[in-house]
C-alpha positions in Angstrom: 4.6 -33.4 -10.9 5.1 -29.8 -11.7 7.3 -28.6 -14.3 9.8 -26.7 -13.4 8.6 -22.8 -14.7 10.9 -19.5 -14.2 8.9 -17.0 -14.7 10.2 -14.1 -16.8 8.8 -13.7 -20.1 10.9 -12.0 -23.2 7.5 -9.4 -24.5 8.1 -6.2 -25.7 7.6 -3.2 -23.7 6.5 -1.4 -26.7 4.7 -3.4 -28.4 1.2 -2.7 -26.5 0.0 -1.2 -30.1 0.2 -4.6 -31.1 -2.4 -6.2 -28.6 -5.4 -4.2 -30.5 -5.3 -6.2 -33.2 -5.5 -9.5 -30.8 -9.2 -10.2 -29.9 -8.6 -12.0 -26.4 -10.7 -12.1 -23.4 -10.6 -11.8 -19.8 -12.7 -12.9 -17.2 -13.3 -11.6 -13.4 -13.9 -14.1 -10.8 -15.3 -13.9 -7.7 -14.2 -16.3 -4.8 -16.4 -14.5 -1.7 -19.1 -16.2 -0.8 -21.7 -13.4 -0.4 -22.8 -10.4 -3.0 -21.0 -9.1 -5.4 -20.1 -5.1 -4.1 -18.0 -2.7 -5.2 -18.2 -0.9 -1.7 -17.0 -3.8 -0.1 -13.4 -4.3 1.3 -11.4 -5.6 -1.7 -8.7 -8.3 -2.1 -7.5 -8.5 -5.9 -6.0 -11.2 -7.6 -4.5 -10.6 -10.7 -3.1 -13.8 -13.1 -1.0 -13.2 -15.7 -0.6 -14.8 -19.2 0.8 -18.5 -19.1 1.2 -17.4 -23.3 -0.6 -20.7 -23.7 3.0 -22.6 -23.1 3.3 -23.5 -19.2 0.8 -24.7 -16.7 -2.0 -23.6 -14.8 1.0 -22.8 -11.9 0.2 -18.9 -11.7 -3.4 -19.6 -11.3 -2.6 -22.1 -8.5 -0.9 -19.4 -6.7 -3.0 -16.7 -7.1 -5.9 -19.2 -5.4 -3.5 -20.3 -2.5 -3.3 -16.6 -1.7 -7.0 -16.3 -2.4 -7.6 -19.4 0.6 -5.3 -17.6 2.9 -7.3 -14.1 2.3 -10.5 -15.8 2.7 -9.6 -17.2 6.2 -8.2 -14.1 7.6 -10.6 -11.6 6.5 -13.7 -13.8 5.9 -15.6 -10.5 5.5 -13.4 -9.1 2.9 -14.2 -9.3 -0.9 -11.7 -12.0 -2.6 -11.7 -11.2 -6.7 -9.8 -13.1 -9.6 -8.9 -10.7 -13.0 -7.1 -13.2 -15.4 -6.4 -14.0 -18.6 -5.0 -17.2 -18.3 -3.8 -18.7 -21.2 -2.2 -21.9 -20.2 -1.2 -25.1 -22.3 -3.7 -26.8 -24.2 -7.1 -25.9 -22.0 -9.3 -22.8 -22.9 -9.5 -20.0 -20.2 -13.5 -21.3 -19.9 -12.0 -24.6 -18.5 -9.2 -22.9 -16.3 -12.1 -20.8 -14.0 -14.6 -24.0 -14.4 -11.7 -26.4 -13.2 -11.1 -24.2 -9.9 -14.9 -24.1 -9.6 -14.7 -19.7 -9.3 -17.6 -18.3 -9.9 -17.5 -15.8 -13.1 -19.3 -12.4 -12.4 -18.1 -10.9 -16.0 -16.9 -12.0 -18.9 -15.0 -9.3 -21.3 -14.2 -10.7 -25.0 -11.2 -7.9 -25.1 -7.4 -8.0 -24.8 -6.5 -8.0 -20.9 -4.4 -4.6 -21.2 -3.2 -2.2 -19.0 -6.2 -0.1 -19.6 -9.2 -2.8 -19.3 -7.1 -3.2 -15.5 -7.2 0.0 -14.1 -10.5 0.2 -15.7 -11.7 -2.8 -13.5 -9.9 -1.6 -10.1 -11.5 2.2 -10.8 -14.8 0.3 -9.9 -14.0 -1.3 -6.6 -13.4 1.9 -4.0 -12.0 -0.3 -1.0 -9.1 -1.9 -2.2 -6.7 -3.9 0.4 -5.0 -5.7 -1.4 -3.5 -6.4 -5.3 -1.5 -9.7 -5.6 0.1 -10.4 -8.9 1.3 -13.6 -10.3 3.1 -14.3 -13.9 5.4 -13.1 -16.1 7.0 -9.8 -15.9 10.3 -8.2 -17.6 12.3 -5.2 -15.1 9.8 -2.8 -16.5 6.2 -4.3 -17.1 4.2 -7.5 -15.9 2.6 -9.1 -18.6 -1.4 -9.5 -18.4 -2.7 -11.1 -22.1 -0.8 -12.1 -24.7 0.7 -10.6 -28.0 2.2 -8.0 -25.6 -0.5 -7.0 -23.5 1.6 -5.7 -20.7 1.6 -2.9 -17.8 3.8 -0.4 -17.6 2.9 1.7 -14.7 5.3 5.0 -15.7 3.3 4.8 -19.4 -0.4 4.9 -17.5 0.6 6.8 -14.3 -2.2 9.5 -14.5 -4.5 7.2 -15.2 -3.6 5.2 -12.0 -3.4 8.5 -9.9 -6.9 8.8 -10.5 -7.6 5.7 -8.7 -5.0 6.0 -5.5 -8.1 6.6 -3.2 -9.6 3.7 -4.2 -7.1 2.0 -1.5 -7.5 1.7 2.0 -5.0 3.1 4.2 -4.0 -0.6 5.0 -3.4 -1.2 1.4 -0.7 -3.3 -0.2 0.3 -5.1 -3.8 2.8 -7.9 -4.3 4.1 -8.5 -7.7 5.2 -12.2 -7.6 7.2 -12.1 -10.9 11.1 -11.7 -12.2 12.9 -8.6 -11.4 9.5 -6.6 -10.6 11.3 -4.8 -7.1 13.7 -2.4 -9.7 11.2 -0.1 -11.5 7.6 -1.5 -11.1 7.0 -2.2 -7.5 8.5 1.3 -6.8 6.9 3.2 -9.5 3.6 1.8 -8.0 4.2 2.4 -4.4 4.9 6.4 -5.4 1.5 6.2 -8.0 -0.7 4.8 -5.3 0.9 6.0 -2.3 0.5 2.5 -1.1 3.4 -0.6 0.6 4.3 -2.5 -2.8 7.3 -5.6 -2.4 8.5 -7.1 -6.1 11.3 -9.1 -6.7 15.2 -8.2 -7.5 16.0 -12.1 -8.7 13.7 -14.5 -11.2 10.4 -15.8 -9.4 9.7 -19.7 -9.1 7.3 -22.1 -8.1 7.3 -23.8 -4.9 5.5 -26.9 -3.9 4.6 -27.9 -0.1 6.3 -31.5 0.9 5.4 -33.6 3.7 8.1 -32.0 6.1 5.4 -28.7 6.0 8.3 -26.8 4.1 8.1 -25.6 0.4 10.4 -26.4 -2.3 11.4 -25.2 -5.6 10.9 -28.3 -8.1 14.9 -28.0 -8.4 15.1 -29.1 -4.6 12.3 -31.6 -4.3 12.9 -34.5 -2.5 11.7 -37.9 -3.9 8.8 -39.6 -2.2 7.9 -36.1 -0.3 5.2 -34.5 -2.2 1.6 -34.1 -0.6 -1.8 -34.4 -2.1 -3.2 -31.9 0.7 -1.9 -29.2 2.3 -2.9 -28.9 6.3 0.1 -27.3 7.3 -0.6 -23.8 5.6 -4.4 -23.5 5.8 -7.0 -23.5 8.8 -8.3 -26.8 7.2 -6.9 -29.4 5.1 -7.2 -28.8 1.8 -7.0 -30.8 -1.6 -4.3 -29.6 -4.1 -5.5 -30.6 -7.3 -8.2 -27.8 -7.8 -7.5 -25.6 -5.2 -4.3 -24.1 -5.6 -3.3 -24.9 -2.3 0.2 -26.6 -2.8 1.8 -23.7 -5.1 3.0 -20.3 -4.4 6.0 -18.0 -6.0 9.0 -17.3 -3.8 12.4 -15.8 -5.0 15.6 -17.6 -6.7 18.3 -18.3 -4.7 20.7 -17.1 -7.5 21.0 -13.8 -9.3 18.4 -13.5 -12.1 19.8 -15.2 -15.5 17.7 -15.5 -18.7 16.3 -13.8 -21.5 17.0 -10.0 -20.5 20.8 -11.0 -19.5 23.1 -11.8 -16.7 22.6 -10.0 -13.7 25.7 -10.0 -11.1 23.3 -8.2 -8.2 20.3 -9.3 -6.4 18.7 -9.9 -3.2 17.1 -12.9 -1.8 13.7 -12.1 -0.5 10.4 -9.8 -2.5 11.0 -6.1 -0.8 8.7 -4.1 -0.4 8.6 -0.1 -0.9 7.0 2.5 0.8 5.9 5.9 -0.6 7.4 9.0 0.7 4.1 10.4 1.7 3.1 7.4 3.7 4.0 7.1 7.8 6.4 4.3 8.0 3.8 2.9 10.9 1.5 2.9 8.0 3.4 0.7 6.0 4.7 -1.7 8.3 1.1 -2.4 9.0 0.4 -2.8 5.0 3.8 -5.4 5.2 2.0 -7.2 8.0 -1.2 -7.5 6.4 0.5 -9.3 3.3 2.3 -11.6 5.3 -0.5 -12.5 7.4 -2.3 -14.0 4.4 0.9 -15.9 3.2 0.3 -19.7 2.1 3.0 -20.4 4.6 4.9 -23.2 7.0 1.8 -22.5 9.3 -1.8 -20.7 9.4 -1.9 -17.8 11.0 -3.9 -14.6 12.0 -4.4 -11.8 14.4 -4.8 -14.5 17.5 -1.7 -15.7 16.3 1.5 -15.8 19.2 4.2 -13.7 18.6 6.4 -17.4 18.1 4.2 -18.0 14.8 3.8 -15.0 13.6 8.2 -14.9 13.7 7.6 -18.6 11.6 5.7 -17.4 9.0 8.0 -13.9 8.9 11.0 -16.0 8.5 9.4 -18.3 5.8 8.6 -15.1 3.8 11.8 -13.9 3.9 14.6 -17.2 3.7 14.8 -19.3 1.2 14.7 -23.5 0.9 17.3 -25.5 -0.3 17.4 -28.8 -1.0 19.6 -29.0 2.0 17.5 -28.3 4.8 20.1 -26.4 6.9 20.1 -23.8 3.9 16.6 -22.4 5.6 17.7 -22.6 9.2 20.9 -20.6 8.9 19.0 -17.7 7.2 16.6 -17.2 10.4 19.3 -18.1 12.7 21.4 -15.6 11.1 18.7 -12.8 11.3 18.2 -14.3 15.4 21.6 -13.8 16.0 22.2 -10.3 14.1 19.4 -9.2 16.4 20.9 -10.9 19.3 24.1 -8.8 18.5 22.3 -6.0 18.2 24.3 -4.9 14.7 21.3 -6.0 12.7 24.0 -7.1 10.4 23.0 -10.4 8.2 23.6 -10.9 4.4 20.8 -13.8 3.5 21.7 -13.5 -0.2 23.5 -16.1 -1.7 25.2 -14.2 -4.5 25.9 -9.9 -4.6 24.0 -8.2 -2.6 21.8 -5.0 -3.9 21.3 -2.0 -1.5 18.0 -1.2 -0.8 15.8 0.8 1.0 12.3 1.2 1.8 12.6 4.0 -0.9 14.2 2.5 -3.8 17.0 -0.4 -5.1 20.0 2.2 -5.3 20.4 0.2 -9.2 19.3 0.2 -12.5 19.1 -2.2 -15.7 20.9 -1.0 -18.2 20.4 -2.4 -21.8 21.3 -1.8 -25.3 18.7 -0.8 -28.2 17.7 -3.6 -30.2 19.6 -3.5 -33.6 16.2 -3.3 -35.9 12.7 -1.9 -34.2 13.3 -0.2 -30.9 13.2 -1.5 -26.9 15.2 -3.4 -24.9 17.9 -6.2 -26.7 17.8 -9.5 -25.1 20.9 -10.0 -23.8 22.4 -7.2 -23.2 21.4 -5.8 -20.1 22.9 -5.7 -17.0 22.8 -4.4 -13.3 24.5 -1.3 -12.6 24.3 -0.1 -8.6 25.8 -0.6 -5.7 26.4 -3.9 -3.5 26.2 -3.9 0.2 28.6 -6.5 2.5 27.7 -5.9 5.4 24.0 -5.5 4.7 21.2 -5.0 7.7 18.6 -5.3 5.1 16.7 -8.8 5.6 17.1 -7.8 9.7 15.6 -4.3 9.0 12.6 -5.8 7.0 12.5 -8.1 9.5 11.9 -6.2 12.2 9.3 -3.4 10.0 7.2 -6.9 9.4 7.3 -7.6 13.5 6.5 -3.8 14.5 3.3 -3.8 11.7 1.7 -7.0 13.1 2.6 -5.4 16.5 1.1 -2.2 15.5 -2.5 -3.8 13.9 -2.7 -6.4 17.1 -2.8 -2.3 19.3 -5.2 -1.2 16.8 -7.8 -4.4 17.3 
């Protein structure tokens, strides 16, 4: 049974001097079946720290994406970056476990600089999918701090924007990554980033082809294989295939502070720069590779395409009406033709394709510098009658539209 994980991590955004005195390692997988190329199109996977104290849940869905990519884009170039860290097995035995195939083996700190150093080699990237722990400003990638914080190493990134393909996207599956990081990447890379404006958890498929939180499980429901999600059936215990990282129902509430504003599904951001046709496309792309309630891909009918669209964007609840009166309420908000449809359970944030119009404001820490735990909150503004899920909505429809004209 999996342990109930909320991933948001309490590391210091300052303290990356400290990771040079840490001798870690990292390791780069490679899940594509054919040779390794740095020409190829490029799917990354990136796996934060588990700070050697939770599971191997990160890594699990990382490789759930990883399936989905592989079936889609069987062509495409699938690669694993991590650092894994997770309780009481060796990163050796993480990789071996999962039976990924390591192409290089780096006995350094995973830093912000050994990553762009990695993605400055591959010069056809589609896709960057995170997964771990993250604070409002930085995602965490080794431990004793080792974290990214794109505004600190934004001319080093710029140098690698045309590494991307025009199709390009990254998802930050982490806490509170949609208020500075996802947007300060989108603008760097002049690519469609989504992050998330509450805490990330874990899901886990049941036999009702839905996924729950481990808060809302249901007793006697749990699978050992997931067919719902995946072209073919597919064992969970060393593939990864049962787990993935959805938003909290609740406004984010842990080590940073209270937060009285959210919203309930991972936005995504475009760049100012970038046709909005280009980025729904980039949105569709994502959510065409999501470990969803059903497999699809560019053959796909319009009917399941709108399944797996809703899935990304609602939320389960133990109660299973909780899930069916989020895409009824986007139906009928169309129907209406108002767009209007709050899916957030608590304050609503107002966002944009552009940016959250919010900040997180904190105090100093009272000895050393940074952030004090606790003591931050959310100051911005909060939409009733919000259009937003119906508006990202309807940018995911008019992408897979769009790349279906373009095949």
């Amino acid at each position: 049974m999996l342990k109930r994980i909320i991933s948001c991590f309490s590391f210091l955004l300052i303290g990356l001097l400290s990771a040079h005195a840490y001798q870690g390692e990292y390791r780069i997988g490679k899940l594509s079946s054919f040779e390794h190329n740095f020409l190829t199109p490029t799917h990354v996977i990136v796996v934060g720290s588990a700070v050697k104290e939770d599971s191997d849940q990160f890594f699990r869905s990382g490789l759930a994406r990883a399936i989905r990519i592989k079936e889609v884009y069987p062509l495409d170039q699938i690669i694993l970056i991590s650092s894994p860290e997770v309780v009481d097995r060796d990163d050796e035995k993480v990789f071996a476990d999962f039976n990924i195939n390591v192409i290089k083996f780096v006995e350094e700190t995973f830093t912000q600089e050994k990553l762009i150093r990695e993605l400055s080699e591959y010069k056809k990237i589609r896709s960057i999918n995170f997964y771990g722990h993250s604070s409002p400003w930085a995602f965490k990638l080794g431990k004793k701090d080792a974290a990214f914080d794109p505004s600190s190493v934004e001319k080093q990134l710029v140098k690698i924007k045309d590494n991307f393909t025009t199709d390009a996207y990254a998802i930050f599956h982490s806490c509170n990554s949609g208020f500075n990081i996802a947007t300060s990447m989108a603008r760097i890379l002049n690519i469609a980033v989504a992050g998330t404006l509450t805490s990330g958890l874990f899901e886990r498929i049941e036999s009702d082809g839905f996924w729950y939180k481990e808060s809302d499980r249901h007793e006697g429901q749990y699978v050992y294989d997931n067919s719902v999600s995946f072209k073919e059936r597919i064992d969970c215990k060393w593939s990864g295939a049962c787990v993935r990282m959805k938003p909290s129902r609740s406004n984010y509430s842990s080590y940073w502070g209270q937060f009285d504003k959210g919203l309930g599904f991972t936005k995504f951001f475009c760049p100012k720069n970038k046709s909005m046709k280009d980025c729904e496309m980039a949105m569709a792309n994502s959510v065409i590779t999501f470990p969803s309630i059903k497999a699809i891909d560019l053959n796909s009918s319009l009917t399941d395409v709108k399944s797996v669209i809703f899935d990304w964007l609602c939320l389960t609840a133990k109660d299973p009406q909780y899930f069916s009166q989020c895409v009824k309420g986007i139906e009928d908000a169309i129907a209406r033709g108002d767009d209007v449809f709050k899916s957030h359970s608590k304050d609503e944030l107002r966002c944009d394709f552009e940016k959250c119009y919010a900040k997180v404001v904190c105090k100093d820490k009272i000895f050393g510098s940074g952030p004090r735990g606790g003591s931050c909150k959310i100051e911005g503004d909060v939409v009733t009658d919000s259009k937003q899920v119906v508006t990202e909505f309807k940018a995911l429809l008019n992408g897979f539209k769009s790349i279906l004209k373009s095949h």
